[in-house]
N, C-alpha and C positions, 0 to 999 in steps of 0.2 A: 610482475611487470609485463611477461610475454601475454596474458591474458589480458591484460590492460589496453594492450598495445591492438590483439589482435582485435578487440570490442570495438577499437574506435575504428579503427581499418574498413571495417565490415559495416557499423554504424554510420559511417561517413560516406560509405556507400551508396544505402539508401537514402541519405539526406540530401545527397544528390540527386536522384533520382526522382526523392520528392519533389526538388524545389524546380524541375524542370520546366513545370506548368506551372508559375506562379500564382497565375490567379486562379484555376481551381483549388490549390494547397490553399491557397486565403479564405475562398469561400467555403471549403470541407473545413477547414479548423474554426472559422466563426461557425460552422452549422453546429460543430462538437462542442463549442462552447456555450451554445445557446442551448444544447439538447443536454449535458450537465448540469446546468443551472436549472433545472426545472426540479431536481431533488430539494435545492433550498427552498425554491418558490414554495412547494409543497408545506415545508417548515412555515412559511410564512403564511400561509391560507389557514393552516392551525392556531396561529398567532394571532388571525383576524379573527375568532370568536372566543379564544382564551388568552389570561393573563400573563399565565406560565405553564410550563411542561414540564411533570415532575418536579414542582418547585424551583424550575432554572426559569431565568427572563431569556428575551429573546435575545440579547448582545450572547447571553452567556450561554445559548444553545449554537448559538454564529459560532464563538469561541471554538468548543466542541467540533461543530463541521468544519471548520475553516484547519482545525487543525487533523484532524482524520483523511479529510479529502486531499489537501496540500502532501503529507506525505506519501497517501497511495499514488498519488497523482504523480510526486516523484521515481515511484519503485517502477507504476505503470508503466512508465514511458521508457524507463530502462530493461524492464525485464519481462512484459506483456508477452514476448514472444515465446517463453516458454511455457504458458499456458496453449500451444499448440504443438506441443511435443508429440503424444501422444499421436498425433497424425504421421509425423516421421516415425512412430517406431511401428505403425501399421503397414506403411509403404517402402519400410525397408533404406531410406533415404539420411536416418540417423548414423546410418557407415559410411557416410561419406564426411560426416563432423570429427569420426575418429580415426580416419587415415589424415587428418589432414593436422600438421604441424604446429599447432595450437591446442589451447585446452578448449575440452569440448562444451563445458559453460558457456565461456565467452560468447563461443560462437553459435549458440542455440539463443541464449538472449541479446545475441545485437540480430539476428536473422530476421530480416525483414522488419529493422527497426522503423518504426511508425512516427514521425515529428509530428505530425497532427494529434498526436494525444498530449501536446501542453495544455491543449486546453481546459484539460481536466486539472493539469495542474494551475495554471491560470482563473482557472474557474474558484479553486479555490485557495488560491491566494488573494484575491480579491475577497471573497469574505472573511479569510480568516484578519485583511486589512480595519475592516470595516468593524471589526467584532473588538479590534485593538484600541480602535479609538471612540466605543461607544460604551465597552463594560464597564462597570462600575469597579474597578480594582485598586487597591493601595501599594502601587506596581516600586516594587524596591527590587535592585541589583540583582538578588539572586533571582528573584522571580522574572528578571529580563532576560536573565541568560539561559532562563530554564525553558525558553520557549524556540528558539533555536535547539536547543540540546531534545526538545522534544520530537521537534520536525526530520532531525538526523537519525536518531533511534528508533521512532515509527518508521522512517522507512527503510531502515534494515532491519528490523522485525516484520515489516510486509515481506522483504523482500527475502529473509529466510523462508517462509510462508511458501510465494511460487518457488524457489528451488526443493524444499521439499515436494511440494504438490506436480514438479518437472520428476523428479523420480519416482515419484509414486505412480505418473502415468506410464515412463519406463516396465516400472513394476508390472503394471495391470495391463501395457498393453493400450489404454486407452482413460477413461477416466478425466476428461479433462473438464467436467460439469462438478468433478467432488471437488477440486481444485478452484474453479471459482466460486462455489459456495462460501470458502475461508476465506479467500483476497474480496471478492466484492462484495459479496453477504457482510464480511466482515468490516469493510468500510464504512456499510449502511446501519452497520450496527451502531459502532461509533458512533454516530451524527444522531446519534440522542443521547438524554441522559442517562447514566443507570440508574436512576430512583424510576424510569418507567418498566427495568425489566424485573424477573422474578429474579430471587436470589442465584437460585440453581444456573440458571444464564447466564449469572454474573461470575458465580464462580470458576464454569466452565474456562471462561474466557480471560480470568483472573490466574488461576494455579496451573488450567491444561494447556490452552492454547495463549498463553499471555497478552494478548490484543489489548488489554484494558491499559499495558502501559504505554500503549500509544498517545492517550490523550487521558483518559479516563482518570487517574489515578495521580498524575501527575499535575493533571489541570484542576484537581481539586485540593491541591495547594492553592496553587495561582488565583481560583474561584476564592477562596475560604469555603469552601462547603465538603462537607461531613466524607471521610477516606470510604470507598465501599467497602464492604464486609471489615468495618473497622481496621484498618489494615493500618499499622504505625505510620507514623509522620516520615520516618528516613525512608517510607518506601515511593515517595515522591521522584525519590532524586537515583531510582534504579532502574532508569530505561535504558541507560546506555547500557550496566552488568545485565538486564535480561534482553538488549538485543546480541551483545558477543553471545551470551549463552544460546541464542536462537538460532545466530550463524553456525555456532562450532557444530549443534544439532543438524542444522540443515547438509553443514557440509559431509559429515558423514552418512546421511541419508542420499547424498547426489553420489558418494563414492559407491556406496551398495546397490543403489538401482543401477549404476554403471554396470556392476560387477553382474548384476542378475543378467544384464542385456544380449538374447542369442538372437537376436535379425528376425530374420520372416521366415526364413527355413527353406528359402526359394532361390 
């Protein structure tokens, strides 16, 4: 609760801050929202000379992105900030998160919280809207509830993801390029199907870094279409068990980069 409390504290901070200028904050988050949506367009200029990708149609490649981008889009906007960790533990300015009366989480990812990155989430809630009312599906109770329960799990499985990749930079010192490789690479992976990648890809992202039950695995219940690497039917419904397992991971990876943490030496 004290982390909770101090996220918003600090969160609330910069949301002030943002909203001071109101109409530049309008016109930087329409420009993010407009510069976002150029990844679908992209989808959609594929779709203007093919039928389908990897055997999905286009509602059910929307599907797909709409659900990848909507949850990083969520994690983004809460936890963006420590993808710049690695800058503090250069300059020595990460000891001033741990003298101060809060956990130092909180306050590395609400630090210099960004509200112009709804748009990214906006950006795709609006297709994954659009993707809801155009797929082809035989939408019964459980597969309604499964798509909220998807949205919640992917993004605290992104969001284990940057706190792992916040200590890793801890660790290394710096590294804050191998950490967006996993959160945004890995967003852009999602927003296709896995029938375009190779196996080896898919398992990576399957057993090591579990990303695929962000949307991937789950949504091919919801599709009907074929589990990747044959994977049982009950493993539809285990985003929620492998995002606790991804947090409890993460969170002892944020305790050990803690612990490795000696300053700058100056």
């Amino acid at each position: 609760m004290d982390g909770l409390r101090a996220y918003g504290l600090i969160a609330g901070m910069w949301i002030r801050s943002s909203l001071a200028y109101r109409t530049s904050f309008a016109l930087t988050v329409l420009g993010n929202l407009l510069l976002s949506g150029l990844d679908f367009v992209a989808i959609l200029l594929m779709f203007s000379r093919v039928g389908s990708l990897g055997g999905y149609s286009l509602p059910e490649v929307a599907f797909l992105y709409g659900l990848s981008v909507t949850s990083f889009g969520l994690t983004d906007l809460m936890f963006n900030s420590l993808g710049q960790l690695g800058q503090r533990v250069r300059d020595g300015t990460l000891d001033l998160l741990l003298v101060r009366p809060a956990p130092v989480l909180a306050q590395a990812a609400a630090d210099r919280f960004a509200l112009r990155r709804v748009a990214r989430l906006t950006q795709g809630a609006l297709v994954l809207a659009y993707a809801l009312a155009s797929v082809d599906v035989d939408w019964t109770p459980l597969k309604v509830l499964l798509v909220p329960v998807m949205l919640v799990s992917g993004a605290a499985i992104f969001g284990a993801v940057f706190v792992a990749g916040g200590a890793f930079q801890i660790l290394v010192q710096d590294s804050a390029e191998v950490q967006s490789a996993f959160t945004y690479g890995g967003t852009t992976l999602l927003q296709y199907p896995p029938t375009v990648f190779g196996k080896e890809l898919v398992r990576g992202v399957t057993f090591v870094l579990p990303l695929a039950f962000v949307n991937w695995v789950p949504g091919a219940y919801v599709l009907g279409r074929p589990y990747p690497l044959g994977l049982p039917e009950w493993a539809a419904f285990a985003p929620p068990l492998v995002a606790v397992f991804c947090c409890a991971l993460a969170g002892l990876a944020w305790r050990a980069g803690l612990r490795s943490y000696r300053s700058t030496g100056s």
